[in-house]
N, C-alpha and C positions, 0 to 999 in steps of 0.2 A: 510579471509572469503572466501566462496566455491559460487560460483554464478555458476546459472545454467538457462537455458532456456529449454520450452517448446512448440515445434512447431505445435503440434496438440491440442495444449490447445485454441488456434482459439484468444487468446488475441494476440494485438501488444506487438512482440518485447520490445519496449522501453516501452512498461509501465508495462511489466514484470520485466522491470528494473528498473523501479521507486516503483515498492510493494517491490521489495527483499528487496531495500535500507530502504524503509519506517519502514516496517517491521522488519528490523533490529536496525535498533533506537528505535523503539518501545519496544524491550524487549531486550536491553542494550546490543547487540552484537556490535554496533556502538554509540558510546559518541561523543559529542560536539567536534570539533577541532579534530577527527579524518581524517584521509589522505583514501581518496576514491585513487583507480588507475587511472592510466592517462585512457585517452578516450579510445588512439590506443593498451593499454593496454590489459585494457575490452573488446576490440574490441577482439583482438586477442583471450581471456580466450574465448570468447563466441562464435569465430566463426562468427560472425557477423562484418554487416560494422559501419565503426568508425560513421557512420553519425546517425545510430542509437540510439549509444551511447550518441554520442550528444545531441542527440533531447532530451534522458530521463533526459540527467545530467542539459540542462535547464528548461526541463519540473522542477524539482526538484530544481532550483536554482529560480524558478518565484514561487513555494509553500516555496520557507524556509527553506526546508529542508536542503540544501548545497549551498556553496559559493565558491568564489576562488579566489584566490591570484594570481596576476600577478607575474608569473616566478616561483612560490613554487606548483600548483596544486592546489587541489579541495578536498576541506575539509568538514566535517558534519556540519553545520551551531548549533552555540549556543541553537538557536531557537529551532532547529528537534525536539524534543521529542515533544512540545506542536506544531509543524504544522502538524507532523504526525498522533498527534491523532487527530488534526481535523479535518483533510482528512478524518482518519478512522470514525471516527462519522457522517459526512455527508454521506459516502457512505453507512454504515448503517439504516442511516434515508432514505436513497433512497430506500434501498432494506425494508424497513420497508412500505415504501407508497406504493412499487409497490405491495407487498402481501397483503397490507389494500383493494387497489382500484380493486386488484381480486377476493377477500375474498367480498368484493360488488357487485363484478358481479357475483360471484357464489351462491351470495343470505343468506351470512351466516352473522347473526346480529351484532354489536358493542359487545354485550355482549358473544357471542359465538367466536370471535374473543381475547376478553379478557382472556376465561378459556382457549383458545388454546396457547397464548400470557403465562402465568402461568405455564402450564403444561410443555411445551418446556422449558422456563427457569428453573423449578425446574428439572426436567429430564437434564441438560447440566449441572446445579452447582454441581445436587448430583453425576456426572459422574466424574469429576472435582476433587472431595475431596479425 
């Protein structure tokens, strides 16, 4: 797998490392009981310090997504596919309340909210197909 970072994308590091990985058990580029690279590994592929590395691989071992073996490394947790997508659905529901609670202050009703809510999804499915 090709991991890459982006430093003018204004996100941290390590949680650029934690969506790649996320996102990659999400659409089966990484399975259950797969072998992640060592830390100092990653480190190095990325150019960055191993400590980074670190922070994301337990940011991601305190979500479920991976676990690790004493003396064997750091593998895709069983679980991943269903912690991943609940990550992904929270952060949606986030980004869904912060458009509602603006969509409120720019004065536009529940119901004009609804056809804009339709519209967008039918315009992304029919993109899609």
């Amino acid at each position: 797998m090709s991991w890459s970072i982006d430093i003018a994308d204004g996100t941290p590091i390590y949680l650029q490392i934690c969506e790649q990985i996320k996102r990659a058990v999400a659409v089966g580029r990484l399975k259950a009981e797969d072998p992640l690279p060592s830390v100092r590994h990653l480190a190095l592929e990325l150019t960055v310090n191993p400590n980074t590395v670190a922070r994301a691989y337990l940011e991601l071992e305190h979500e479920g997504v991976i676990h690790k073996r004493q003396g064997q490394g750091t593998f895709v947790s069983p679980d991943a596919l269903e912690a991943s997508r609940r990550e992904r659905r929270k952060a949606v529901k986030e980004l869904f309340e912060k458009a509602i609670t603006e969509a409120a202050e720019a004065g536009i009703t529940a119901s004009e909210m609804d056809d804009l809510y339709e519209q967008a999804t039918r315009r992304h499915y029919r993109e899609k197909l």
